[in-house]
PQR file with spaces between the fields and no chain letter, atoms N, CA, C, O and H, PARSE charges and radii, in Angstrom:
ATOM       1  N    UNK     1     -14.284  -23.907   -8.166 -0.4000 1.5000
ATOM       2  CA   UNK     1     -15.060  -22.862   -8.795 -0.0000 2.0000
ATOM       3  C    UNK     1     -15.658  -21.917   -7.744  0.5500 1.7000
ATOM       4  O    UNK     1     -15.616  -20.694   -7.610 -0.5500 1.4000
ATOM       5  N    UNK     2     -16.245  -22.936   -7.028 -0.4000 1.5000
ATOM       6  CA   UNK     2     -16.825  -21.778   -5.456 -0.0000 2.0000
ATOM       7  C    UNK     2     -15.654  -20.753   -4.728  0.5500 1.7000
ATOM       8  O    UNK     2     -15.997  -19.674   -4.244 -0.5500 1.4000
ATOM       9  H    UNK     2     -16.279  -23.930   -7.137  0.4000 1.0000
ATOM      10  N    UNK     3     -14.232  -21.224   -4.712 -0.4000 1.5000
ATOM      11  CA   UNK     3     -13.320  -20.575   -4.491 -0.0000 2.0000
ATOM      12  C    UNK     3     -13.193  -19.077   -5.242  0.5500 1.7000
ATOM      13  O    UNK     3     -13.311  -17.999   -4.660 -0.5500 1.4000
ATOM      14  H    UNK     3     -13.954  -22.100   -5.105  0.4000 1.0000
ATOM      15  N    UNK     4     -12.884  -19.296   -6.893 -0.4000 1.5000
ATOM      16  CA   UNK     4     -12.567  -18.265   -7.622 -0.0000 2.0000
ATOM      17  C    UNK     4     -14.060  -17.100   -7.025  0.5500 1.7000
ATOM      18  O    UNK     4     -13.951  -15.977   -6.532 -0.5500 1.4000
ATOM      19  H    UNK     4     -12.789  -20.173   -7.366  0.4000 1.0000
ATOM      20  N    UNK     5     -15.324  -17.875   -7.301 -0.4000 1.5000
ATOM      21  CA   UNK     5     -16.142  -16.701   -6.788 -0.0000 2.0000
ATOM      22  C    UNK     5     -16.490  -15.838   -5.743  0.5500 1.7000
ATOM      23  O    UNK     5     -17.223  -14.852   -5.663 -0.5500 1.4000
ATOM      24  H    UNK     5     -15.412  -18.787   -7.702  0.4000 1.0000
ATOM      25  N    UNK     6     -15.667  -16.555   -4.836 -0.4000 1.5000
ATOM      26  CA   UNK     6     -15.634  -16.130   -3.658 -0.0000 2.0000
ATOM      27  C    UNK     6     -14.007  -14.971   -3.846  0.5500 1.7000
ATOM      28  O    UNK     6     -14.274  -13.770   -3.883 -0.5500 1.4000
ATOM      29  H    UNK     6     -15.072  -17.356   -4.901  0.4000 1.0000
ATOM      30  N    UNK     7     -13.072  -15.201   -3.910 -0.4000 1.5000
ATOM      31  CA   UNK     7     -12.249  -14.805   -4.087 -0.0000 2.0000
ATOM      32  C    UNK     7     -12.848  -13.667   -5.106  0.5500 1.7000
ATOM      33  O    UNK     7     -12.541  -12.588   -4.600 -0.5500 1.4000
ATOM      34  H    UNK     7     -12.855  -16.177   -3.880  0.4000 1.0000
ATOM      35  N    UNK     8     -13.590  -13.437   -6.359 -0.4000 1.5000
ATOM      36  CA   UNK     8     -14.087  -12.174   -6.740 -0.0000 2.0000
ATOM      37  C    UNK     8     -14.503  -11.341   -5.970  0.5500 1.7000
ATOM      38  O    UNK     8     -14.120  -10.195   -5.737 -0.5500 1.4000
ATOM      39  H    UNK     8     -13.839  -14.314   -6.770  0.4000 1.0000
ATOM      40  N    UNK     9     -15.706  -12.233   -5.370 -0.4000 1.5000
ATOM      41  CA   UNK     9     -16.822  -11.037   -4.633 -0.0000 2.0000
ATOM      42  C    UNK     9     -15.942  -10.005   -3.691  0.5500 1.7000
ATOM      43  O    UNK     9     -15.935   -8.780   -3.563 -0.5500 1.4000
ATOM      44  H    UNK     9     -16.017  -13.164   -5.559  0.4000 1.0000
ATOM      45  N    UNK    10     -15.099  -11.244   -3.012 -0.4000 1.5000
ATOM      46  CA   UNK    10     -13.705  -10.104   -2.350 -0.0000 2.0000
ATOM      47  C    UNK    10     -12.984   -9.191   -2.289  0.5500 1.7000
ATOM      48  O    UNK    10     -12.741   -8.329   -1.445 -0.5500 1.4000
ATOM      49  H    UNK    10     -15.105  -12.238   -3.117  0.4000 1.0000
ATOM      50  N    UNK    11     -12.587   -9.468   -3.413 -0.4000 1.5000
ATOM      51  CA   UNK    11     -11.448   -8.539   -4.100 -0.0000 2.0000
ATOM      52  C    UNK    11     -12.881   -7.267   -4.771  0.5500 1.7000
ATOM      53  O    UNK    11     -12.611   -6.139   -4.358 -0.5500 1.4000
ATOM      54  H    UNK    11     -12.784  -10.169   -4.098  0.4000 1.0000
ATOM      55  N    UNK    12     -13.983   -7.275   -5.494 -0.4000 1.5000
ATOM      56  CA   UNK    12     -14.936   -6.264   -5.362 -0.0000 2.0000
ATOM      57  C    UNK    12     -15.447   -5.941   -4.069  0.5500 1.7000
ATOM      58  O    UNK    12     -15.206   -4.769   -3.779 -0.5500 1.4000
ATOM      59  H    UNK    12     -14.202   -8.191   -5.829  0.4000 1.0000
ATOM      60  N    UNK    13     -15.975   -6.479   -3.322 -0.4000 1.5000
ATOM      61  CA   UNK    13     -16.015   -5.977   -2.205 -0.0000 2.0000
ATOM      62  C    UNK    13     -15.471   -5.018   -1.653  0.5500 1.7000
ATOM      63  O    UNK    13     -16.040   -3.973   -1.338 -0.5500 1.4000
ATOM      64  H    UNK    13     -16.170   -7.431   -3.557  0.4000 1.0000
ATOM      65  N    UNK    14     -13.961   -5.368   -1.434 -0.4000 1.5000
ATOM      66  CA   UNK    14     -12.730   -4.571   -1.205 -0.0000 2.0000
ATOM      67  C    UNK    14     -12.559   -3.230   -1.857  0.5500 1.7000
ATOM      68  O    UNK    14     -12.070   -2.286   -1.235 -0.5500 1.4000
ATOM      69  H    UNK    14     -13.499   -6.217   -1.690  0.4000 1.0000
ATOM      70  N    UNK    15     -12.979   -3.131   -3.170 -0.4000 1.5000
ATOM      71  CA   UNK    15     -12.733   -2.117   -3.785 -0.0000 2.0000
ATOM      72  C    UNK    15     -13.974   -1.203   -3.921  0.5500 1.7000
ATOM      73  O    UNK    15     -13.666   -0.056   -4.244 -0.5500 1.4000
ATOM      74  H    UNK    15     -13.376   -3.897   -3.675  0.4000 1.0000
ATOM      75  N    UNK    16     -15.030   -1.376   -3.789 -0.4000 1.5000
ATOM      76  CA   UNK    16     -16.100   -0.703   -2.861 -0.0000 2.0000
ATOM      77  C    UNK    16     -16.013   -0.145   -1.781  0.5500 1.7000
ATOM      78  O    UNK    16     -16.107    1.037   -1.452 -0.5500 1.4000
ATOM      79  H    UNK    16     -15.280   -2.308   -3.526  0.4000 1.0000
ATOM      80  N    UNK    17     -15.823   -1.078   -1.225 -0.4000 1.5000
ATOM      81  CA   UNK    17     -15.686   -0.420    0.462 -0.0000 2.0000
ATOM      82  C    UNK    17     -14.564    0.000    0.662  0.5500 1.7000
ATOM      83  O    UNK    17     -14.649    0.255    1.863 -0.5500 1.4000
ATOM      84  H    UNK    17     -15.747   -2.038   -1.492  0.4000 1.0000
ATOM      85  N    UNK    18     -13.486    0.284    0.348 -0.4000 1.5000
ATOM      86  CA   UNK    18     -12.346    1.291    0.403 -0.0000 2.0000
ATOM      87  C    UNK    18     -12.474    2.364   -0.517  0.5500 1.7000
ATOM      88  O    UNK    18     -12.160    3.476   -0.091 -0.5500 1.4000
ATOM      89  H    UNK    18     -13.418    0.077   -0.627  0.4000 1.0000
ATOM      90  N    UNK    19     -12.994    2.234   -2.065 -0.4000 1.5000
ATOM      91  CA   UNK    19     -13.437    3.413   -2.220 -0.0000 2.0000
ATOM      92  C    UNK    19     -14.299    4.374   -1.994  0.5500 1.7000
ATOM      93  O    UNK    19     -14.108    5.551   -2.301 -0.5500 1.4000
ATOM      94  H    UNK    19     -13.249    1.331   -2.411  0.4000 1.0000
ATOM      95  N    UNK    20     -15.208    3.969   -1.494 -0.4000 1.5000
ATOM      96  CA   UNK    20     -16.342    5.084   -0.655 -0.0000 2.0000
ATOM      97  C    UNK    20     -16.363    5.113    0.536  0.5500 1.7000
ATOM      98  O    UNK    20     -17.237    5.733    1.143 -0.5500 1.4000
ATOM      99  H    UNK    20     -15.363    3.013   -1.245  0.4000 1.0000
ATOM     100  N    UNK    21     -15.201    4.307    1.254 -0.4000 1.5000
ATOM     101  CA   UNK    21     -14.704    4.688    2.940 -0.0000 2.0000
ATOM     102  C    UNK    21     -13.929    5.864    2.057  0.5500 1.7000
ATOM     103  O    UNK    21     -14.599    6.753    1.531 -0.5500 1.4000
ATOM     104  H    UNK    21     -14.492    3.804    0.761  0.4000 1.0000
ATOM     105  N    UNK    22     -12.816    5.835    1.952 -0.4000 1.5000
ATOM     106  CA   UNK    22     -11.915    7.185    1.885 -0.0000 2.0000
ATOM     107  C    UNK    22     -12.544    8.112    0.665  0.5500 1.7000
ATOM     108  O    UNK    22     -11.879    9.073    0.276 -0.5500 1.4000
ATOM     109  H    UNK    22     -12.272    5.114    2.379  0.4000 1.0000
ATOM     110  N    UNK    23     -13.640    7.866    0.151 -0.4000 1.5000
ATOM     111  CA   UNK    23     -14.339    9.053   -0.060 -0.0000 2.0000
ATOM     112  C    UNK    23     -15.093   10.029    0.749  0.5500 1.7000
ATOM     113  O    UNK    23     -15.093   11.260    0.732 -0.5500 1.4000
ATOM     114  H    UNK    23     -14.180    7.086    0.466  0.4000 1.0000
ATOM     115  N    UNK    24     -15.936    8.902    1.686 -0.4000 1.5000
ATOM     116  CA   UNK    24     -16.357    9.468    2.711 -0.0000 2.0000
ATOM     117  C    UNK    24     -15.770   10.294    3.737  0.5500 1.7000
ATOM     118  O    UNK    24     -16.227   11.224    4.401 -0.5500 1.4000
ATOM     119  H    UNK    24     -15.937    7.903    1.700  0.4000 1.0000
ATOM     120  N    UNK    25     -14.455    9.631    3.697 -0.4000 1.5000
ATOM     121  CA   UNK    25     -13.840   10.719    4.884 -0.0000 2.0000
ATOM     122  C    UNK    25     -13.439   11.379    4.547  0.5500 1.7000
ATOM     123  O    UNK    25     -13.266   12.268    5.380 -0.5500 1.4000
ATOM     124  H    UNK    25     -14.084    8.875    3.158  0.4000 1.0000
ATOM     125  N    UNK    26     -12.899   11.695    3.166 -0.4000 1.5000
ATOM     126  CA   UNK    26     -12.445   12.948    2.659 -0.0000 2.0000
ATOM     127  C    UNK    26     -13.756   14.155    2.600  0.5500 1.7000
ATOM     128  O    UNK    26     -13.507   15.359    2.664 -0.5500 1.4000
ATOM     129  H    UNK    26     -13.039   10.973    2.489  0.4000 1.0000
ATOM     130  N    UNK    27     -14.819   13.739    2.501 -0.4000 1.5000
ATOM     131  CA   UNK    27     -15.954   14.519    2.663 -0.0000 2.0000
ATOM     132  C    UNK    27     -16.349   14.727    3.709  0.5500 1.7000
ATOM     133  O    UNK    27     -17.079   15.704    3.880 -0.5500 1.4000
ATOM     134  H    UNK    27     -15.021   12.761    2.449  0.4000 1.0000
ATOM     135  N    UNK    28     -16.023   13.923    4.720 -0.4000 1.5000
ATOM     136  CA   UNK    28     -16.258   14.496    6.353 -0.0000 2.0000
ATOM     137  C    UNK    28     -14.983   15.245    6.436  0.5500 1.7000
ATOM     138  O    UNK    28     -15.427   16.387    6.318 -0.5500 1.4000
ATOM     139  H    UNK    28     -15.430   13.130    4.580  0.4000 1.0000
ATOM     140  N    UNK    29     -13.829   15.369    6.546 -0.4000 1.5000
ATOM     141  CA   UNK    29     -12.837   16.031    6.669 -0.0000 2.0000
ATOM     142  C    UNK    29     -12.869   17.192    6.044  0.5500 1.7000
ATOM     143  O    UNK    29     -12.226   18.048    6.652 -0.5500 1.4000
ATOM     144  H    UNK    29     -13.468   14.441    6.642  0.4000 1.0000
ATOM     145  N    UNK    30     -13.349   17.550    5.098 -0.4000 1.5000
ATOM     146  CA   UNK    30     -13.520   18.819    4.244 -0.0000 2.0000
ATOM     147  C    UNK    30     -14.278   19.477    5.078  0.5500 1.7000
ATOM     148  O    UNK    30     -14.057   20.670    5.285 -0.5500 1.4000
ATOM     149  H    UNK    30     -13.871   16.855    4.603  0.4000 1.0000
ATOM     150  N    UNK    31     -15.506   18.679    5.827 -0.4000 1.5000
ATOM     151  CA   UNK    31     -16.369   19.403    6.359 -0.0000 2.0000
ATOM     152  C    UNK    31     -16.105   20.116    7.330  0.5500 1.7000
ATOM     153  O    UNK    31     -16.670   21.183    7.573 -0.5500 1.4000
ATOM     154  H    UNK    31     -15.686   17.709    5.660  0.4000 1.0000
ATOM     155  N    UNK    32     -15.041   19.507    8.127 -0.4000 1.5000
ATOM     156  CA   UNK    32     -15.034   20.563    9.265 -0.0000 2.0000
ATOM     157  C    UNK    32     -14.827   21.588    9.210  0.5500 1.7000
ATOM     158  O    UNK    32     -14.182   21.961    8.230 -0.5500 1.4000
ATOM     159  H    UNK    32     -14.582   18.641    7.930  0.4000 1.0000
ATOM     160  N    UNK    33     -15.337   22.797   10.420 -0.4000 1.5000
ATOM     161  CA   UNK    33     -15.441   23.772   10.558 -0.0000 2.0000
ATOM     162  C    UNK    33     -16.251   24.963    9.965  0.5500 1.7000
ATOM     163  O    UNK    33     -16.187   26.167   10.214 -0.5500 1.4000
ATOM     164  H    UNK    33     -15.861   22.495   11.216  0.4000 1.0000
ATOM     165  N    UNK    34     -17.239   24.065    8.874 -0.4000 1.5000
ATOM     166  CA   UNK    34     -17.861   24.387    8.371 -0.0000 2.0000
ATOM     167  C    UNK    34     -19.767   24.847    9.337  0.5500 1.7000
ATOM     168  O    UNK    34     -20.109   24.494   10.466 -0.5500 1.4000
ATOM     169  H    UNK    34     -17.291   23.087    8.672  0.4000 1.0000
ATOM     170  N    UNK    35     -20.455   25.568    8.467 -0.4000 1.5000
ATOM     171  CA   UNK    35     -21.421   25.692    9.550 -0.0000 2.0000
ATOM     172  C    UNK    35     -22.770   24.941    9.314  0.5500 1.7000
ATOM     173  O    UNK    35     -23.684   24.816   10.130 -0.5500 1.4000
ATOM     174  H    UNK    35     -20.177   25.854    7.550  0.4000 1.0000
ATOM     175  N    UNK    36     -22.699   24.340    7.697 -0.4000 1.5000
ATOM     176  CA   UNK    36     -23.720   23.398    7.413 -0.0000 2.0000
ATOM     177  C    UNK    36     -23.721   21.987    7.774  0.5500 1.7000
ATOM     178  O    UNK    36     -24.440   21.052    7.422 -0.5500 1.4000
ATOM     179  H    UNK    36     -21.957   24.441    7.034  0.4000 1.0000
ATOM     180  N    UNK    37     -22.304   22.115    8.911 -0.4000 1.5000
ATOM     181  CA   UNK    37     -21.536   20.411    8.738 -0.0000 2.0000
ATOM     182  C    UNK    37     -22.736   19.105    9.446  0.5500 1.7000
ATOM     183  O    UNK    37     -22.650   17.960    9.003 -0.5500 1.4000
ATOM     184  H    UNK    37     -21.721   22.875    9.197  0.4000 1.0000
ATOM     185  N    UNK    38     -23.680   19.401   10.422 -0.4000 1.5000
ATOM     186  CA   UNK    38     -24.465   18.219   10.839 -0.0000 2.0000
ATOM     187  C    UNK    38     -25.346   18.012   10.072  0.5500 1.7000
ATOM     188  O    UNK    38     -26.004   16.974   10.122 -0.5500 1.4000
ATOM     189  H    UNK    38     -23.751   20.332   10.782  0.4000 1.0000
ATOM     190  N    UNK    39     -25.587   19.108    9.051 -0.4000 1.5000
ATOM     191  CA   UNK    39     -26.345   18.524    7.609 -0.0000 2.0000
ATOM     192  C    UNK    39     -25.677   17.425    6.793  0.5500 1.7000
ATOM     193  O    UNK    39     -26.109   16.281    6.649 -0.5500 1.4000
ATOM     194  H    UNK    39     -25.052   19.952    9.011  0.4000 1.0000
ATOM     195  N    UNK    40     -24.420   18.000    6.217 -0.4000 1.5000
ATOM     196  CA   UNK    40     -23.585   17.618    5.645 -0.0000 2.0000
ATOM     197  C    UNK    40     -22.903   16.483    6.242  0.5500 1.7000
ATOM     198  O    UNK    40     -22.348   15.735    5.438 -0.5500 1.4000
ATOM     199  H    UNK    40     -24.068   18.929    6.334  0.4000 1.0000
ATOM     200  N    UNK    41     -22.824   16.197    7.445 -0.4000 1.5000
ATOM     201  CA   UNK    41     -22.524   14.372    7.808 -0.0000 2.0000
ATOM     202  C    UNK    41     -23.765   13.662    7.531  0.5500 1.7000
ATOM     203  O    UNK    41     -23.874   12.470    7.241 -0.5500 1.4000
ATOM     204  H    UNK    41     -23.275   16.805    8.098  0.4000 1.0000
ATOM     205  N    UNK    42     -24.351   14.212    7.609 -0.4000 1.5000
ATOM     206  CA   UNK    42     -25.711   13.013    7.430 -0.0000 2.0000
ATOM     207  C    UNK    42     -25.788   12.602    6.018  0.5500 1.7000
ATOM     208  O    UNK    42     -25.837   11.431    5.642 -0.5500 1.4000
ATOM     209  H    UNK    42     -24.263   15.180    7.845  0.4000 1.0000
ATOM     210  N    UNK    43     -25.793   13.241    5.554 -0.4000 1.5000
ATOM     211  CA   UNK    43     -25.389   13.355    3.920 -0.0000 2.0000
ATOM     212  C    UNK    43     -24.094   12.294    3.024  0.5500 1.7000
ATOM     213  O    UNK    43     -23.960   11.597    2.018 -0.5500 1.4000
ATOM     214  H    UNK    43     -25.753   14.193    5.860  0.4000 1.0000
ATOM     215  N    UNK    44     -23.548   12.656    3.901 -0.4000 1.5000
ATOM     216  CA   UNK    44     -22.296   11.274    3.485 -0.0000 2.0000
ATOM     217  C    UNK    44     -22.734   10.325    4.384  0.5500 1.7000
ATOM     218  O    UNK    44     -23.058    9.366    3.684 -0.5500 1.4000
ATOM     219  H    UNK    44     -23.656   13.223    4.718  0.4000 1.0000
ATOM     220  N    UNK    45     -22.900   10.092    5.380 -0.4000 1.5000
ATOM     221  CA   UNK    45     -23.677    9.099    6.084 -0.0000 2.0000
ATOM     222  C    UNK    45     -24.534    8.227    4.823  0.5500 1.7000
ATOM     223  O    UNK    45     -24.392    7.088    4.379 -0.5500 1.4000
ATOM     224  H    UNK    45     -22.638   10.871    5.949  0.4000 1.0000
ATOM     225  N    UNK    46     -25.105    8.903    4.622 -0.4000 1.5000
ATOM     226  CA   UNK    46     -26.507    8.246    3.666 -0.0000 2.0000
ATOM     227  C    UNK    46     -25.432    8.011    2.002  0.5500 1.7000
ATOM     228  O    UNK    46     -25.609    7.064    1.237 -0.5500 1.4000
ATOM     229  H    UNK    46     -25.221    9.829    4.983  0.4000 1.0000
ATOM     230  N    UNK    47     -24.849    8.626    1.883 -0.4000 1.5000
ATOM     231  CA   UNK    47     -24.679    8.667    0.537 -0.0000 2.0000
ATOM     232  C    UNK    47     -23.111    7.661    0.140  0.5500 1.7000
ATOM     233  O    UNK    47     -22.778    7.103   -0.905 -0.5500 1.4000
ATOM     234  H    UNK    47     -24.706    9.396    2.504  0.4000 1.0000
ATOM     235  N    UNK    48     -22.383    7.769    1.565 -0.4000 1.5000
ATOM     236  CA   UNK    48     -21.033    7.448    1.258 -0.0000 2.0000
ATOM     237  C    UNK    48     -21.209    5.665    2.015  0.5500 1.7000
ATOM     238  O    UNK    48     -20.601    4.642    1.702 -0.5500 1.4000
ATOM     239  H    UNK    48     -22.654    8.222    2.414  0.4000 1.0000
ATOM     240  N    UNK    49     -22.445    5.913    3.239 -0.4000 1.5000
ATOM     241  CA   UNK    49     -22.682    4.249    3.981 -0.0000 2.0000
ATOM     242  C    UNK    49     -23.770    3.387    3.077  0.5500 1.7000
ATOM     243  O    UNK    49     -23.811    2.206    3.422 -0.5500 1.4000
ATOM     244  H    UNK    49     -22.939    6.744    3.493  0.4000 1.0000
ATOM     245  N    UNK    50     -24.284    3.589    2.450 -0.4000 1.5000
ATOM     246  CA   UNK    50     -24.862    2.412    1.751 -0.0000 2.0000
ATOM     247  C    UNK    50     -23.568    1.960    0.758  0.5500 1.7000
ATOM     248  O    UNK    50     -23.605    0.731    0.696 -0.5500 1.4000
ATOM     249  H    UNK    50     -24.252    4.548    2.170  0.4000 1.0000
ATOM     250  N    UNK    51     -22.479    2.460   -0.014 -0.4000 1.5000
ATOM     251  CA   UNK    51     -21.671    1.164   -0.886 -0.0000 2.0000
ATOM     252  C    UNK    51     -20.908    0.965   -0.411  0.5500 1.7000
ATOM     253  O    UNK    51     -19.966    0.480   -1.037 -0.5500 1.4000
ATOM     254  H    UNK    51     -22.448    3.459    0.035  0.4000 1.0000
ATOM     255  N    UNK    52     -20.750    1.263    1.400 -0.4000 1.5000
ATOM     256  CA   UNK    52     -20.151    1.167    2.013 -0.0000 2.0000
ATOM     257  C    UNK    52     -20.259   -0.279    2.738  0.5500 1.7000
ATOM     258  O    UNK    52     -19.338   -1.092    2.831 -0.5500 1.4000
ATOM     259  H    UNK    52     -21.515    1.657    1.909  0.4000 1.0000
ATOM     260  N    UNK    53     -21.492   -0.418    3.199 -0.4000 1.5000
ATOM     261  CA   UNK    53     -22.196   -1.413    3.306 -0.0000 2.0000
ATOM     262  C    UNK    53     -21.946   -2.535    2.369  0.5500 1.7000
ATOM     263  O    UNK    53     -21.108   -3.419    2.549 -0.5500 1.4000
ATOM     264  H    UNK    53     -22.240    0.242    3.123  0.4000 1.0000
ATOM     265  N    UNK    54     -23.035   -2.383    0.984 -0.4000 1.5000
ATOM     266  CA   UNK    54     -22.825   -3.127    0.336 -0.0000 2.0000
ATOM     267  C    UNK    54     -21.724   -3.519    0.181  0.5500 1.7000
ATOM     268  O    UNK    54     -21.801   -4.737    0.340 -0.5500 1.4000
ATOM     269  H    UNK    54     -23.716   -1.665    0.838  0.4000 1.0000
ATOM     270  N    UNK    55     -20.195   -3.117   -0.145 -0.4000 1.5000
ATOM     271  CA   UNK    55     -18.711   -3.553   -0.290 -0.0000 2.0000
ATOM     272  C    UNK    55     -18.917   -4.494    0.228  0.5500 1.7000
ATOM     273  O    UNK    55     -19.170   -5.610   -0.227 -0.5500 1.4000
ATOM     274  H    UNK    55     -20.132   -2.127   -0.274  0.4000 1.0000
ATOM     275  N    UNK    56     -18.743   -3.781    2.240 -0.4000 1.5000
ATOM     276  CA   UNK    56     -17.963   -4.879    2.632 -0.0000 2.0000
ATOM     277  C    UNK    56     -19.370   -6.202    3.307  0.5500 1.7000
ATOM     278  O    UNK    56     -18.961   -6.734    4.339 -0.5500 1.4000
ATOM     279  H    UNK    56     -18.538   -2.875    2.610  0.4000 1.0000
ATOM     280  N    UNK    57     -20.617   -6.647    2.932 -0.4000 1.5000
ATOM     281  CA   UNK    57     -21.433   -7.300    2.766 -0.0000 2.0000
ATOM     282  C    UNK    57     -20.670   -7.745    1.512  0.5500 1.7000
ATOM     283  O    UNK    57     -20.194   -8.688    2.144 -0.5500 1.4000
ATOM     284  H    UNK    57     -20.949   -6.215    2.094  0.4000 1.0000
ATOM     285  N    UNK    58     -20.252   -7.868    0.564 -0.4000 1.5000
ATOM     286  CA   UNK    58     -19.584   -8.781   -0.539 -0.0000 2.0000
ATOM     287  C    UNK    58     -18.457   -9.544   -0.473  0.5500 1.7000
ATOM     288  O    UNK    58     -18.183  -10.665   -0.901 -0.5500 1.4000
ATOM     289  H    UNK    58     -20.638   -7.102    0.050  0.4000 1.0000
ATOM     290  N    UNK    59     -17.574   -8.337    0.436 -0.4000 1.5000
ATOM     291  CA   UNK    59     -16.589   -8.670    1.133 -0.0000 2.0000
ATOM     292  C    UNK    59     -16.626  -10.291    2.239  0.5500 1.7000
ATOM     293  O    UNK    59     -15.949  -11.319    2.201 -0.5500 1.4000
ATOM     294  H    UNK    59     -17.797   -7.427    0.784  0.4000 1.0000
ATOM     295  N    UNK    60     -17.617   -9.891    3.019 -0.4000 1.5000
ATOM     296  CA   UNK    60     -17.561  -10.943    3.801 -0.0000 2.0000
ATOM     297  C    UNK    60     -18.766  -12.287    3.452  0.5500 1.7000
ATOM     298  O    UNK    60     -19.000  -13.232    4.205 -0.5500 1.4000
ATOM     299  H    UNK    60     -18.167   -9.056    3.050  0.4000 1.0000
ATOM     300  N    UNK    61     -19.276  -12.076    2.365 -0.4000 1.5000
ATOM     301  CA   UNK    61     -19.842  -13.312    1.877 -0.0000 2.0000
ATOM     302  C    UNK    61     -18.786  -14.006    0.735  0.5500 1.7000
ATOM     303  O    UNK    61     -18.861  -15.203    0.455 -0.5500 1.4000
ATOM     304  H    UNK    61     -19.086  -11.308    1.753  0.4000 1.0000
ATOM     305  N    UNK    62     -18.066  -13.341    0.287 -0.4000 1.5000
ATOM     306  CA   UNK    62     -16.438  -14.049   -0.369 -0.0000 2.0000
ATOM     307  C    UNK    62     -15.982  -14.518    0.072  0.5500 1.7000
ATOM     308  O    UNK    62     -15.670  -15.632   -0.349 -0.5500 1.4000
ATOM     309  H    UNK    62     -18.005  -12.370    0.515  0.4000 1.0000
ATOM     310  N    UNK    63     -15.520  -14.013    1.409 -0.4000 1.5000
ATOM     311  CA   UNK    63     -14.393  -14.646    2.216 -0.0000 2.0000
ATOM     312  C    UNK    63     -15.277  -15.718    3.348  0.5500 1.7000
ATOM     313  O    UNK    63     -14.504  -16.317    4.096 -0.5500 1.4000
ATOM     314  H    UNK    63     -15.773  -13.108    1.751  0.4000 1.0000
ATOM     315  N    UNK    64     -16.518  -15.982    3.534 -0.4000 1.5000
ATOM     316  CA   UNK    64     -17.316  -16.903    3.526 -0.0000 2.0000
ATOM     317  C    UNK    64     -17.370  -18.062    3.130  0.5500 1.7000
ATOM     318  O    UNK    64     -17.596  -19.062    3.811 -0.5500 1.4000
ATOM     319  H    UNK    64     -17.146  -15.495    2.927  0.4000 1.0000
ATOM     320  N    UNK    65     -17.070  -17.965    1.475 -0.4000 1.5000
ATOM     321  CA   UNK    65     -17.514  -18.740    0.251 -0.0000 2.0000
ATOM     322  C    UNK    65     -15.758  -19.140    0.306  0.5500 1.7000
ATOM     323  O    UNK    65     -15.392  -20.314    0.240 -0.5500 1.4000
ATOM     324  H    UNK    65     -16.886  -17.153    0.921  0.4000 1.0000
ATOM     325  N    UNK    66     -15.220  -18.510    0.376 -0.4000 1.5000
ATOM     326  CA   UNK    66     -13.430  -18.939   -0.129 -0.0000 2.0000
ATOM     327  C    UNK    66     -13.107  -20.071    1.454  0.5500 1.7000
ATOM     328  O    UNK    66     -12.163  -20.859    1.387 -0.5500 1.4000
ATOM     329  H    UNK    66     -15.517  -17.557    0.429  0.4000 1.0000
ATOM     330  N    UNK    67     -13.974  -20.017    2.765 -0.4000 1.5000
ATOM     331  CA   UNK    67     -13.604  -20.302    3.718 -0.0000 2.0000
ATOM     332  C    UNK    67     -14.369  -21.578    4.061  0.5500 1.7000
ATOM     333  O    UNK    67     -13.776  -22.319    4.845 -0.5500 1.4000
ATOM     334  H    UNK    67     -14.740  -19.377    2.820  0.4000 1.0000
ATOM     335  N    UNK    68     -15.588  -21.994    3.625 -0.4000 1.5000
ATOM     336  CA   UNK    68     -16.239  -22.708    3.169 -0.0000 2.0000
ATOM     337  C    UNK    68     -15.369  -23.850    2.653  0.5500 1.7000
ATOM     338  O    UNK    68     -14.972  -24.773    3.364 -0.5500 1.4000
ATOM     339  H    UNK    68     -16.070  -21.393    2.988  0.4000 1.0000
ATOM     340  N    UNK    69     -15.061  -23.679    1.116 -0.4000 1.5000
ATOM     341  CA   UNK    69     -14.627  -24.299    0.204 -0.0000 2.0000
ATOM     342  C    UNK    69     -13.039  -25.050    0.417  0.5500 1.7000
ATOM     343  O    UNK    69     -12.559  -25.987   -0.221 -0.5500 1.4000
ATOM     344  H    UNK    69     -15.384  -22.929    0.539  0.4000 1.0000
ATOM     345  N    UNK    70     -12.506  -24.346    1.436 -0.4000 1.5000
ATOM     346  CA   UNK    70     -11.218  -24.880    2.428 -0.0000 2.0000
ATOM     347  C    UNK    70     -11.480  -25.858    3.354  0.5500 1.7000
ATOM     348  O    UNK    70     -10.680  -26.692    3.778 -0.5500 1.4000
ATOM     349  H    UNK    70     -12.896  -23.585    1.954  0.4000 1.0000
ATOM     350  N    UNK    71     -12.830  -25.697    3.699 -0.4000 1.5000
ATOM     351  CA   UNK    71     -13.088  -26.981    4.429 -0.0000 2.0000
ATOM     352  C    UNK    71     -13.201  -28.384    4.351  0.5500 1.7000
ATOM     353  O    UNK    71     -12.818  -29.343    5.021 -0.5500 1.4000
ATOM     354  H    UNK    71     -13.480  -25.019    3.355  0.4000 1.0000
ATOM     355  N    UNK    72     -13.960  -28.169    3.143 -0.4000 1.5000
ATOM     356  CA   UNK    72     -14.615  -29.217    2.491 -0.0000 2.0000
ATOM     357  C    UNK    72     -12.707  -30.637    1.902  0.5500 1.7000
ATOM     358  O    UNK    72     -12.887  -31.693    1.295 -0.5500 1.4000
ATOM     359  H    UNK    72     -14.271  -27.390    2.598  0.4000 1.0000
């Protein structure tokens, strides 16, 4: 059972943190050359790194919990 939940948090994890990584960079990439852009990184900084965070913090307490449970 500790497996399957671990194996969730993962696989969400994963899909967090890859979707608001390549959101984020598509929003830093847009930015360049722009003249508001050291506003505007900070901005995805803040907005695109916290579920960025959180993801992969889910990420690696899954694969924790799935790595754990292999031991035993």
């Amino acid at each position: 059972m500790i497996r399957l939940l671990g194996g969730i948090l993962l696989a969400v994890g994963m899909l967090v943190a890859g979707t608001s990584g390549l959101c984020s960079l598509f929003f830093l990439i847009s930015m360049i050359g722009q003249h508001g852009a050291p506003d505007g990184v900070l901005m995805v900084l803040i907005l695109g790194g916290v579920p960025f965070a959180i993801g992969s913090g889910l990420s690696w307490i899954g694969w924790k919990l799935m790595k754990s449970n292999r031991d035993d």
